[in-house]
C-alpha positions as CSV (number, residue, x, y, z in Angstrom):
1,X,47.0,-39.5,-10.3
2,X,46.6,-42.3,-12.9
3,X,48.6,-42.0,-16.1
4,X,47.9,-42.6,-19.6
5,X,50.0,-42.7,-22.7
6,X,49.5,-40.6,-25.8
7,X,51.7,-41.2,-29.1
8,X,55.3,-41.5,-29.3
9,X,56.0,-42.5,-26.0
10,X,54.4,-39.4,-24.5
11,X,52.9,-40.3,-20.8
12,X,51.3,-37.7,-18.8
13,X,48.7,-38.0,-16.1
14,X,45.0,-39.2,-17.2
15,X,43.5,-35.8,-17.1
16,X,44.7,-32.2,-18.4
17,X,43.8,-28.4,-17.2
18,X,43.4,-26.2,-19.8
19,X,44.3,-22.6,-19.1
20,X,42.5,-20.7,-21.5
21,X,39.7,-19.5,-19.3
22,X,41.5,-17.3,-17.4
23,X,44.6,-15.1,-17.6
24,X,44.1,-13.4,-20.4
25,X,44.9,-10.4,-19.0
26,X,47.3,-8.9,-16.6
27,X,44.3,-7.1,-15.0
28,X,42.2,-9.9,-13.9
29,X,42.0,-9.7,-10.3
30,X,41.9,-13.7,-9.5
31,X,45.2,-14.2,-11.8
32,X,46.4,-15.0,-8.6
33,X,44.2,-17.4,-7.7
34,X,44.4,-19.1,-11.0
35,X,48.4,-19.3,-10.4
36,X,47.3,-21.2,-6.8
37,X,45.7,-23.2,-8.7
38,X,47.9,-24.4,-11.1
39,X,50.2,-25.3,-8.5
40,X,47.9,-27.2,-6.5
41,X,46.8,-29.4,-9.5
42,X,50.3,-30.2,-9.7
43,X,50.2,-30.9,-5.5
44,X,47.5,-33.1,-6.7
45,X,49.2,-35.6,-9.3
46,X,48.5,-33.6,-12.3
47,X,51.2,-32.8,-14.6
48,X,49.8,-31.6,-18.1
49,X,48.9,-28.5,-18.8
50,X,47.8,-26.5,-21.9
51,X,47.9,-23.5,-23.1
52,X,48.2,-21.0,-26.6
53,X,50.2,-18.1,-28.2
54,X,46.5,-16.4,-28.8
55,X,45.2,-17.1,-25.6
56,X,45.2,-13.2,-24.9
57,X,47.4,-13.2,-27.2
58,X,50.3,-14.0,-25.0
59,X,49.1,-13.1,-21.3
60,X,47.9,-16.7,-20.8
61,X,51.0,-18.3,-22.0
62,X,53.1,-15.9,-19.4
63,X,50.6,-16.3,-16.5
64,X,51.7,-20.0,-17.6
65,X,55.1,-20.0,-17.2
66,X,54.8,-17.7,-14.2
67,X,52.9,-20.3,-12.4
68,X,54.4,-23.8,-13.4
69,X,58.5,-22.2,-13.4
70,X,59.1,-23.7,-10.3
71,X,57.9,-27.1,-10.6
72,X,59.1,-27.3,-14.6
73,X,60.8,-30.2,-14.2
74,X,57.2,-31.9,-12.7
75,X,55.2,-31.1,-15.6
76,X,54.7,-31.3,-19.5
77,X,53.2,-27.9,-20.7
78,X,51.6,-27.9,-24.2
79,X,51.3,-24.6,-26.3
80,X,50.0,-23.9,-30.0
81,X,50.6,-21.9,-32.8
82,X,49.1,-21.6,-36.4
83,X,46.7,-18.4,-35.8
84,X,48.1,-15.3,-37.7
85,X,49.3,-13.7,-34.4
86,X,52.1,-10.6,-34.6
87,X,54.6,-12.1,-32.8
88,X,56.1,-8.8,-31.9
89,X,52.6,-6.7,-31.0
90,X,50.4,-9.8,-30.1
91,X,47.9,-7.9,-32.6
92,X,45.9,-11.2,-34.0
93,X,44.9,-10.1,-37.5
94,X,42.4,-13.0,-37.6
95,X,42.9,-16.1,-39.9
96,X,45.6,-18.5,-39.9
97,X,49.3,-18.6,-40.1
98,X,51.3,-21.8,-40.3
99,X,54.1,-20.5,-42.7
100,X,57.5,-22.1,-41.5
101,X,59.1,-18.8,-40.5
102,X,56.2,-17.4,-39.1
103,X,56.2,-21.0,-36.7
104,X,59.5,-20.4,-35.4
105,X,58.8,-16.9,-34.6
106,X,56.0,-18.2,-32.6
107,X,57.9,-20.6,-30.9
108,X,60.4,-18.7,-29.7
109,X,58.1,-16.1,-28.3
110,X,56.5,-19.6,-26.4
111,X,59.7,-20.3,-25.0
112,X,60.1,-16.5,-23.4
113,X,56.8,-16.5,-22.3
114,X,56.7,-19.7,-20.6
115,X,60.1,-19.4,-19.1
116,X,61.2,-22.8,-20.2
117,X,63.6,-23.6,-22.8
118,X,61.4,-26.4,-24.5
119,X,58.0,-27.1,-25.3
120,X,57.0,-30.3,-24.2
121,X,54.4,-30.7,-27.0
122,X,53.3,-28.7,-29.9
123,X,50.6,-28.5,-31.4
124,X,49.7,-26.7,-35.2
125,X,46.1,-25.0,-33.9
126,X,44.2,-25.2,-37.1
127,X,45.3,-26.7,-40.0
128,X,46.5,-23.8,-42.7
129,X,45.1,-24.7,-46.4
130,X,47.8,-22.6,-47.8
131,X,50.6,-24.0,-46.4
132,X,51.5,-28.0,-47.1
133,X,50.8,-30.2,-43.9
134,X,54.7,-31.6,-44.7
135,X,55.8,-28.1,-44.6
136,X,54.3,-27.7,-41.4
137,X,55.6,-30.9,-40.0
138,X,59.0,-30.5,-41.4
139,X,59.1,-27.2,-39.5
140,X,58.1,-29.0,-36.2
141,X,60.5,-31.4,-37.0
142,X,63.5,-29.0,-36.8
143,X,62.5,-27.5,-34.2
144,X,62.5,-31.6,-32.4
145,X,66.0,-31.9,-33.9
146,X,67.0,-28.7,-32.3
147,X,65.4,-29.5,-28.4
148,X,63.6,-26.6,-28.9
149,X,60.0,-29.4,-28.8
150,X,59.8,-32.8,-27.7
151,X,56.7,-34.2,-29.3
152,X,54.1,-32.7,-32.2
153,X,50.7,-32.4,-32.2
154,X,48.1,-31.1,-34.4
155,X,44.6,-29.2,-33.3
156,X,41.1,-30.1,-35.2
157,X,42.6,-31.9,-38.2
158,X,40.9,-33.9,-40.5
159,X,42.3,-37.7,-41.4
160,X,44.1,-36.4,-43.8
161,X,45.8,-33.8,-42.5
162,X,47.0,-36.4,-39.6
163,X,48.3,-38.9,-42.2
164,X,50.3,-36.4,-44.1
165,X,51.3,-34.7,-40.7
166,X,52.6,-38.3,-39.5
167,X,54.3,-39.0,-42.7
168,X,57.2,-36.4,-41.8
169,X,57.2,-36.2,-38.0
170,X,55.2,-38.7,-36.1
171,X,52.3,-37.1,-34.0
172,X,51.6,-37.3,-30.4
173,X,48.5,-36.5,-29.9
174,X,45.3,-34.7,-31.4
175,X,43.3,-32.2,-29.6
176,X,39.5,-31.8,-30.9
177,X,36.2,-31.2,-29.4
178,X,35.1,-34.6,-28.4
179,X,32.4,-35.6,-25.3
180,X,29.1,-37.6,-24.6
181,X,27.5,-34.4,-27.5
182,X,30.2,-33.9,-29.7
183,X,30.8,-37.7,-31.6
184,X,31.7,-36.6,-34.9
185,X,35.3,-38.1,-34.4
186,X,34.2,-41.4,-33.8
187,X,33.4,-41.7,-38.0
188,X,37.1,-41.5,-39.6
189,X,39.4,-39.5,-36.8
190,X,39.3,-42.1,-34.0
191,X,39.8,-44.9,-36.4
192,X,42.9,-43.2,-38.0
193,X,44.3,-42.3,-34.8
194,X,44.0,-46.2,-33.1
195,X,45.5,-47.0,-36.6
196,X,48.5,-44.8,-36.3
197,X,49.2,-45.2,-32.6
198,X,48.2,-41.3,-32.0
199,X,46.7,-39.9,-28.8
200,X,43.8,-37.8,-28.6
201,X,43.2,-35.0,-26.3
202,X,39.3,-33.9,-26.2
203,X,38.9,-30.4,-25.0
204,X,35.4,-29.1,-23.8
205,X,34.9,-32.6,-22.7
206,X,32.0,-31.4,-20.3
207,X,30.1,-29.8,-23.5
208,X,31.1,-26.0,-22.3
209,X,29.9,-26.6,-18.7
210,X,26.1,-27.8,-20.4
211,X,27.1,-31.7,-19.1
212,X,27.8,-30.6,-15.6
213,X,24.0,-30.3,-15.0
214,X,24.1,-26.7,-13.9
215,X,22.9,-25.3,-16.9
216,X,19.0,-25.4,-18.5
217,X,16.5,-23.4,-19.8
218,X,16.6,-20.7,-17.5
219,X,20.5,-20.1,-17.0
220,X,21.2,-16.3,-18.2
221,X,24.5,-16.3,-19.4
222,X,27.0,-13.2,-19.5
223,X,26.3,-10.9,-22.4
224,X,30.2,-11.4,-23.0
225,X,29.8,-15.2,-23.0
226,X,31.2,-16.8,-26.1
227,X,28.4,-19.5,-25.7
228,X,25.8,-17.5,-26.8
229,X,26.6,-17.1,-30.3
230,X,27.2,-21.2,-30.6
231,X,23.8,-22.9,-31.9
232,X,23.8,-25.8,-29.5
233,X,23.3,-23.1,-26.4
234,X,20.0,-21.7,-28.0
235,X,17.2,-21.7,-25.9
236,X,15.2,-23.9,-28.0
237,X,19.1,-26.4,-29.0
238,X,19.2,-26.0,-24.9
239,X,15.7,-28.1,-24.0
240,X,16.3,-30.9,-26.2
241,X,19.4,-31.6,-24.8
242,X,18.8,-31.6,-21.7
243,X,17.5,-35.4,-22.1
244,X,21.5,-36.4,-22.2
245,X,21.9,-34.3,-18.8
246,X,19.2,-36.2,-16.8
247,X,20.7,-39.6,-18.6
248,X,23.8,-38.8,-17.4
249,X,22.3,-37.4,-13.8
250,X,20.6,-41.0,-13.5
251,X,23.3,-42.8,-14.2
252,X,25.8,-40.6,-11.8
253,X,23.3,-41.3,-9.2
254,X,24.2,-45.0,-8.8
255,X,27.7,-44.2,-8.5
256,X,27.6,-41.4,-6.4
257,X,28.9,-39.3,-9.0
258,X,28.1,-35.7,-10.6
259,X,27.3,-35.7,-14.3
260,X,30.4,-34.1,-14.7
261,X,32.3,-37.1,-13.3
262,X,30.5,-39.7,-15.6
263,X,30.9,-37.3,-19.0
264,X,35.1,-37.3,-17.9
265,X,34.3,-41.2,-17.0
266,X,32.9,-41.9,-20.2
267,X,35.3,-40.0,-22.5
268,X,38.0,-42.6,-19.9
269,X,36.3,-45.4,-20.6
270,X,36.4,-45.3,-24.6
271,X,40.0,-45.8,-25.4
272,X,43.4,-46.1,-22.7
273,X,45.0,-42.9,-24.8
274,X,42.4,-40.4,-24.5
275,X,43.2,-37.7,-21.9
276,X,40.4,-35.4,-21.4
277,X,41.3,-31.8,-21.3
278,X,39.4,-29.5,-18.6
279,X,39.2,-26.0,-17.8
280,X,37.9,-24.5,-14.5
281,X,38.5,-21.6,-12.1
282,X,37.7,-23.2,-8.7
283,X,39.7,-26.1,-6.8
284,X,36.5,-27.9,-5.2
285,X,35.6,-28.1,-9.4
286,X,39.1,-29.0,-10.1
287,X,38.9,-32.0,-7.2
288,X,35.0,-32.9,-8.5
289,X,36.6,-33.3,-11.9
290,X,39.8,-35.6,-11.3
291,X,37.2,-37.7,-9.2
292,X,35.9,-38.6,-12.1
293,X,38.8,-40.9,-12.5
294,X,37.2,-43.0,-9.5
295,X,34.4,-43.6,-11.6
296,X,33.8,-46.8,-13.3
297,X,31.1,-47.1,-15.4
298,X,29.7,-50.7,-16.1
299,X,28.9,-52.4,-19.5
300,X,25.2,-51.8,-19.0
301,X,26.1,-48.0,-18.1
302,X,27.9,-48.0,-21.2
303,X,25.2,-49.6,-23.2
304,X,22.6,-47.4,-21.6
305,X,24.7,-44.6,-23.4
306,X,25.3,-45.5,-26.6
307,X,21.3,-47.1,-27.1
308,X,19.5,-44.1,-25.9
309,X,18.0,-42.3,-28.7
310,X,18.7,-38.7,-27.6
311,X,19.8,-36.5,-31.0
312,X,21.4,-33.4,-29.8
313,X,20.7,-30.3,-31.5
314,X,22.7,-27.4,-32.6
315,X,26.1,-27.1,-34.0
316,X,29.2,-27.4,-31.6
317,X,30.4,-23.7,-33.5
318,X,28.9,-21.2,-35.3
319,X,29.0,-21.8,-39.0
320,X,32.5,-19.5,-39.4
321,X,34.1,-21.3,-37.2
322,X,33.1,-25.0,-38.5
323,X,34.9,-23.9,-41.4
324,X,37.9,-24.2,-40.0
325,X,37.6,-27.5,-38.5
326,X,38.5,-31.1,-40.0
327,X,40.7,-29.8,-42.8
């Protein structure tokens, strides 16, 4: 598999699995299955995965380090803290938590969990406003000094967060929402990151599943799906933006490739240190997705994009959650 370079010297292949879909708890029958499939993205060339002291909390993270412990010294696992998460209990009392003893509490729970005795990149999950971003980074910088983390990264932060972040202990890489519907980056974040040699990470790359084309008007989804309380899935968000699908779809068409494939190839194509972070639960959409990389989309392609004068509609989150983000 291709690789790309984030900040600081960090180089991992061009694409990344997320893991928070699945695992969350030791009862799921396919947590099996999801172990496979760890292990055969790593069969596959991929070595960066992702995953989060509140995914669950803390069955993801150990499903995690179950499945990658043999081939540790192949791949680069990234893990977050910041939410306000008992490290003892894995109650999540809701809100965030970034204060510096509280991060090195979480971190060493990480390190259990994941069976591993670093973390190959950290990320701060959402930025705390009660807790300086130098404080923060000065924890994360410890923690570097100590080999206890090898590079830092932060999770939805605003520009100024990452400059104040970057003052103390330079930053990897950024992970935020970022895809052919979410472009909101592309004002001030991108910009500061080119500007301070920072990588970014987009998770939900394929717009929570709506870019892979299998989802319209029509499409029931779970009663427990987290989509349905986010604006942009509404029925009425859902059949205006199904004009970026069918661009997409056309343009896939001439190069044999899913919409799925040209959203990862766009999100490629914008800048050489932007790894695209994925999650799924089935190999054959775990090969469609890293075929992407075989995808190259052409200047007119590109154009075709960025001139169409499709607005989508809907916000990314639901207003509680927006609050949280850009800090």
């Amino acid at each position: 598999m291709q690789k790309r370079k984030l900040g600081q010297g960090l180089e991992v292949s061009a694409l990344s699995l997320g893991a928070m879909g699945y695992g969350k708890a030791r009862e799921l029958p396919d947590r099996a299955d999801m172990i496979s499939l760890m292990r055969g993205a790593v069969e596959r060339g991929m070595d960066f995965f992702d995953t989060a002291e509140v995914y669950g909390p803390f069955t993801n993270e150990e499903m995690v380090g179950e499945a990658l412990e043999p081939l540790r010294d192949e791949v680069k696992i990234a893990t977050k803290f910041g939410w306000d998460v008992d490290p003892v209990t894995g109650i999540n009392h809701g809100g965030v938590n970034s204060k510096p003893d509280h991060i090195r509490r979480a971190v060493e729970g990480s390190l259990k969990r994941l069976r591993t005795d670093h973390i190959d990149l950290l990320y701060q999950h959402r930025v705390d406003p009660d807790v300086p971003m130098e404080d923060v980074a000065g924890v994360v910088k410890d923690l570097i000094g100590e080999g206890k983390v090898r590079w830092f990264g932060l999770s939805e932060a605003g520009a100024g967060s990452i400059r104040r972040a970057h003052a103390v202990q330079p930053v990897a890489a950024l992970q935020s929402e970022y895809s052919l519907w979410t472009r909101e980056p592309e004002a001030e974040v991108i910009p500061t990151l080119e500007e301070l040699g920072i990588g970014l990470v987009p998770f939900s790359p394929l717009g929570k599943g709506f870019l892979t084309g299998k989802i319209d008007t029509g499409t029931e989804l779970d009663i427990s799906d987290m989509r349905n309380n986010i604006p942009r899935f509404a029925p009425e968000a859902r059949e205006a933006n199904l004009g970026l699908v069918d661009l997409i779809r056309r343009i896939g068409e001439k190069h044999h490739a899913t919409p799925a494939q040209v959203a990862l190839a766009w999100l490629l194509a914008q800048k050489p240190w932007i790894v695209p972070l994925f999650g799924t639960r089935k190999l054959e959409r775990f090969e469609e997705n890293i075929g992407s990389l075989s995808v190259q989309l052409t200047p007119a392609d590109l154009k075709e994009i960025e001139t169409s004068d499709i607005k989508i509609q809907g916000a990314r989150y639901p207003d509680e959650h927006m609050r949280r983000v850009g800090l």
